[in-house]
C-alpha positions in Angstrom: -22.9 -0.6 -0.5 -20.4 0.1 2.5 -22.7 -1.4 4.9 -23.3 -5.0 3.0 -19.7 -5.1 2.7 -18.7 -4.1 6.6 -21.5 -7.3 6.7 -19.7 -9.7 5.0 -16.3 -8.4 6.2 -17.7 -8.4 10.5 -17.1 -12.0 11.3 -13.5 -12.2 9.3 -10.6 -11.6 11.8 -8.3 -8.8 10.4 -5.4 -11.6 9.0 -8.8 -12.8 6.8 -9.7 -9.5 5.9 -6.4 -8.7 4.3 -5.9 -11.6 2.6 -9.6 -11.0 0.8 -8.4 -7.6 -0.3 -5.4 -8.7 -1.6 -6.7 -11.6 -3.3 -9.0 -9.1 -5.2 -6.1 -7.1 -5.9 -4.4 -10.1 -8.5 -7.9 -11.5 -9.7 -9.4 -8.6 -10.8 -8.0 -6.4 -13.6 -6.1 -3.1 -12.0 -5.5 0.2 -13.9 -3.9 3.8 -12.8 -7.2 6.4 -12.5 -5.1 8.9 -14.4 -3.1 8.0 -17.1 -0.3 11.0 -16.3 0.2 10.0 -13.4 3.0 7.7 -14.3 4.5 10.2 -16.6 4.2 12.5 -13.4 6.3 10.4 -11.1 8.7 9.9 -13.8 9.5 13.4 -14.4 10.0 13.7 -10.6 12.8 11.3 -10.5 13.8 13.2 -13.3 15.4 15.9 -11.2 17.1 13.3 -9.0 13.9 13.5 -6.2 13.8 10.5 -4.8 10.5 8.7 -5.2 9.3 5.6 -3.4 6.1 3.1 -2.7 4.4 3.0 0.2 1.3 0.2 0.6 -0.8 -1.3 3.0 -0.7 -4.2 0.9 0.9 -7.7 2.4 4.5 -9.3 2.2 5.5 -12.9 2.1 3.5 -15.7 0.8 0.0 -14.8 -0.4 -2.1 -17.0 -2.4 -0.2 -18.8 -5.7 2.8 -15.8 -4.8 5.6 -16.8 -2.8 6.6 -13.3 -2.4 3.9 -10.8 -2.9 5.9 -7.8 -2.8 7.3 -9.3 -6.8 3.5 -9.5 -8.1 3.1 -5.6 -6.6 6.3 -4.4 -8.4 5.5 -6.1 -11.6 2.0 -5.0 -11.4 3.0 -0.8 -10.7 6.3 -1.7 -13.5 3.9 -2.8 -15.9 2.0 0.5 -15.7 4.8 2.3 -15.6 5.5 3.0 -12.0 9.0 2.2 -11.1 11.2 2.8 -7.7 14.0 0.8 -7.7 16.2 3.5 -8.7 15.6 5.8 -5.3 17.2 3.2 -3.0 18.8 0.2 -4.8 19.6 -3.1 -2.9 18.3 -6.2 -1.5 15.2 -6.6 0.1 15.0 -5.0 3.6 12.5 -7.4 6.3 11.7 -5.0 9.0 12.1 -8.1 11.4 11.8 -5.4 14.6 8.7 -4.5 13.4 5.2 -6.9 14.6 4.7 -10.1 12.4 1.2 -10.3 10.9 0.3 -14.1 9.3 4.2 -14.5 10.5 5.4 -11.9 8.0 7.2 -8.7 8.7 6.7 -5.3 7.0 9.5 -5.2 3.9 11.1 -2.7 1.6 11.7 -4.5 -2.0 12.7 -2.8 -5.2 11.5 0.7 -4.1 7.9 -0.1 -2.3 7.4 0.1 0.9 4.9 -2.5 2.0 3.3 -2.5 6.1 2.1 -6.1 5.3 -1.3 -5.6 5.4 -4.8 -2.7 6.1 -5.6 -4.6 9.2 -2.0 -5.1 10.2 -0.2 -4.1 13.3 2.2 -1.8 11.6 0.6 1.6 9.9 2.4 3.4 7.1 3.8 6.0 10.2 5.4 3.7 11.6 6.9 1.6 8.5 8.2 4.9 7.5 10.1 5.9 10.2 12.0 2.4 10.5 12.7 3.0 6.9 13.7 6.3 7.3 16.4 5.1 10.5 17.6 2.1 8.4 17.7 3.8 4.6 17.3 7.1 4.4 18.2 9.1 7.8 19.1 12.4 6.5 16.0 13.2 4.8 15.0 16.3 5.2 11.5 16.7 3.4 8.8 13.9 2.9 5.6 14.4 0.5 3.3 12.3 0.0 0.5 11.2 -1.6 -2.2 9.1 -0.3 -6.1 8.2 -0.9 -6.5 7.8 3.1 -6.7 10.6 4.8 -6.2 8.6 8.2 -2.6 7.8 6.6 -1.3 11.1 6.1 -2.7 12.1 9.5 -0.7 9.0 11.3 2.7 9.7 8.8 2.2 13.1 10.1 2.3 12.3 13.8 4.9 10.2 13.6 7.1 12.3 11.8 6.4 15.1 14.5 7.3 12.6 17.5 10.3 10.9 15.8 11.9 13.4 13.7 10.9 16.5 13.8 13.4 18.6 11.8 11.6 16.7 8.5 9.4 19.0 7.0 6.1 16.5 6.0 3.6 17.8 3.1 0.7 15.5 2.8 -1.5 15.2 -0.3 -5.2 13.3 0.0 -5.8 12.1 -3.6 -9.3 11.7 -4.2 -9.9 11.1 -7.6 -10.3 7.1 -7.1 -13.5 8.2 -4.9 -15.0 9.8 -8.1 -14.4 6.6 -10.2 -16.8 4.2 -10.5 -17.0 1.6 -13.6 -20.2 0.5 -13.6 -23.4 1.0 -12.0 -24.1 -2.9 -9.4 -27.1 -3.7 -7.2 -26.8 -4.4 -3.6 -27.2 -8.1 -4.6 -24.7 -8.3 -7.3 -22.5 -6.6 -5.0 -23.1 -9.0 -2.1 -22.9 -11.9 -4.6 -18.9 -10.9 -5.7 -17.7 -10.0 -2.5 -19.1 -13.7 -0.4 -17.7 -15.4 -3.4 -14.6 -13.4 -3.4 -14.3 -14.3 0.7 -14.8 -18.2 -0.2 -12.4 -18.3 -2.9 -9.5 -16.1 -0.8 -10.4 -18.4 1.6 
C-alpha cells in the first residue's frame, strides 16, 4: 500500500512526517524480528567490540516525552539491546549540527539519534561528528542497517572524511519479509489518517 501511504504522507511537511512516524513508534507495540539478535550484539560486546545505536529517530521533546532519546533506550533495554557501556557519559547535543523542530542530533546512553527520517542531518554525517568528538581513532566501522540508502551515504562519508577507516556495510532485510497480518487498502488508509490526526 506504498502509494496510499506516500498519499496521505504528500501534503505533510517533513517536521510532520517525522513526528507521525515516531508517534507510531510508542503507540503501537514494537518487537525485535529475530529473537537472537539481542543475544548476538551481546556476545559482540563480549570481546570488548564496541557496539553502538544509530537511528533516524527524533531527539528532544516528542509527544508526552520530554526527551525521546529515554523512551528509545528503555524501549531497545527492555528487549535487551543495551549500549551504554561502548562510550559512557553524559548526553552529547551535536549543537554544530542543523536543528530540525529546534532540536539537534544527540548521542545518549549509547544511541546515536540524527533527530529525525526527514531531517537535515543523515546517519553519514551524525557519524562522522561522533566519530571527531567520541571516538577519533577508530579504525574499522560495521554496520548494520535496513536502508540501503544509509550504508551508501555512511559509506561516502567515511571515504571523504576519514579515509584510513575501513567501513563494512550490512543491508538487513529480514524486516521486509515480515508482515503480521494480511490489511486492505482501506483499513490501511483508515490507521494511517487517523494516526496523522492523532500525532497531530
Amino acid at each position: 500500500h506504498k502509494g496510499s501511504l506516500n498519499k496521505i504522507f504528500s501534503p505533510l511537511t517533513p517536521e510532520k512526517r517525522d513526528l507521525v512516524l515516531s508517534y507510531v513508534s510508542y503507540t503501537i507495540p514494537q518487537r525485535a524480528i529475530e529473537k537472537e539478535a539481542a543475544e548476538i550484539i551481546r556476545n559482540i560486546q563480549a570481546k570488548e567490540v564496541k557496539v553502538i545505536g544509530i537511528t533516524s529517530a527524533l531527539t528532544g521533546e516528542v509527544g508526552r516525552f520530554s526527551l525521546f532519546e529515554e523512551f528509545n533506550w528503555e524501549l531497545l533495554n527492555s528487549r535487551g539491546f543495551n549500549f551504554e557501556s561502548s562510550f559512557p557519559g553524559d548526553k552529547i547535543t551535536f549543537s554544530q549540527l542543523p536543528k530540525s523542530r529546534n532540536q539537534h542530533p544527540s548521542f545518549y546512553k549509547g544511541i546515536l539519534s540524527t533527530n529525525g527520517e526527514m531531517g537535515p542531518v543523515r546517519k553519514g554525517r551524525a557519524l562522522k561528528n561522533f566519530i571527531k568528538m567520541v571516538s577519533p581513532n577508530s579504525k574499522v566501522v560495521i554496520m548494520v542497517d535496513d536502508r540501503e540508502k544509509s550504508l551508501l551515504n555512511v559509506q561516502a562519508t567515511l571515504k571523504e572524511f576519514y579515509p584510513q577507516i575501513k567501513f563494512l556495510g550490512i543491508h538487513y532485510t529480514a524486516g521486509l519479509k515480515y508482515q503480521p497480518q494480511s490489511v486492505s487498502r482501506e483499513e490501511f488508509k483508515k490507521f494511517w489518517e487517523a494516526i496523522c490526526k492523532e500525532a497531530m
